[in-house]
VEXGUSE-165020 format. One record per residue (C-alpha): residue in three letters; x negated, y, z negated. Coordinates in steps of 0.1 Angstrom, whole numbers, plus 5000, padded with zeros to 4 digits. Each point is the difference from the previous one (the first is absolute). Layout:
alaXYZ/...
This chain:
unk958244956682/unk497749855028/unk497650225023/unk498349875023/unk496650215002/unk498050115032/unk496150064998/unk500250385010/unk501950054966/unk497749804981/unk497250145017/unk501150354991/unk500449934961/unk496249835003/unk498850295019/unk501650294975/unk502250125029/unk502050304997/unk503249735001/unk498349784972/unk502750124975/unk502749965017/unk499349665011/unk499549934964/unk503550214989/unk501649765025/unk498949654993/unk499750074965/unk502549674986/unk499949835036/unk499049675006/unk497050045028/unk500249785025/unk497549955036/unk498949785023/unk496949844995/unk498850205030/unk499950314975/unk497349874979/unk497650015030/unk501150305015/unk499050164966/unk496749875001/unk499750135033/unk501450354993/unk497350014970/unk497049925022/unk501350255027/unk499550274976/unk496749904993/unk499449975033/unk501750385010/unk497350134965/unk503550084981/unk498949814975/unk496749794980/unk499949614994/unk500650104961/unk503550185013/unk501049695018/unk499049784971/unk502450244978/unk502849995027/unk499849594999/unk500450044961/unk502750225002/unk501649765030/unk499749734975/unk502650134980/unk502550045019/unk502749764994/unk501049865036/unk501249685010/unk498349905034/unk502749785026/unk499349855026/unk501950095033/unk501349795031/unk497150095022/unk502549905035/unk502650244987/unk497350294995/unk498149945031/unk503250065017/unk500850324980/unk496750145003/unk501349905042/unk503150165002/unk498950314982/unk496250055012/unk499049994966/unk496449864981/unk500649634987/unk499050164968/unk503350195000/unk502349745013/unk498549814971/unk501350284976/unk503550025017/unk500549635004/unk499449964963/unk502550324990/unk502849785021/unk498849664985/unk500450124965/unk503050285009/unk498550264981/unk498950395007/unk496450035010/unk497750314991/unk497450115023/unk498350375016/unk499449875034/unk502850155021/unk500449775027/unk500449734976/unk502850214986/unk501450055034/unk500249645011/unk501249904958/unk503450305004/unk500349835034/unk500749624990/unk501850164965/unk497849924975/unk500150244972/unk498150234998/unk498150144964/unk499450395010/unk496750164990/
């Protein structure tokens, strides 16, 4: 089975959030799939927590190790078709990127951030509950 994968969930299995098991429950046996956007946004996630004092330089080095290993399969999305998502819905390009890719490959998508979620139920793209 194909997930596509948003940052907030991997961000919360790199971070030890309480939904860290679950997420890992529910993509256990999936093939991961994200835009190439995701890659960045994690990097960016990482350094905002060393930015916020939530974590050292040695706990983002472990989080990049850990990131490493997870086995995802970047895509690259129709930037038009996003940009007009992201439009339409008053999203972050970010998460048009996401949902664009979800509907590219017509597979469920996984993610925390609940306006993501919204907008994903909205234009029928399965869901994976966490």
């Amino acid at each position: 089975m194909e997930l596509v994968v948003d940052t907030s969930a991997i961000v919360a299995v790199l971070a030890s959030e309480p939904e860290r098991r679950a997420l890992v429950t529910v993509t256990r046996g999936a093939d991961l799939i994200a835009p190439t956007s995701v890659n960045w946004e994690v990097g960016n996630a990482l350094v905002g927590l060393l930015k916020k004092r939530r974590g050292t330089l040695e706990d983002v080095r472990r989080a990049l190790r850990i990131y490493h290993q997870i086995p995802l399969r970047f895509l690259e999305v129709d930037l038009e078709t996003a940009v007009e998502l992201a439009a339409k819905h008053h999203l972050y390009a970010y998460d048009a990127y996401v949902l664009t890719c979800a509907r590219q490959q017509r597979c469920g998508l996984v993610a925390l951030d609940t306006t993501l979620l919204r907008v994903a139920r909205a234009l029928g793209i399965p869901i994976v509950e966490v």
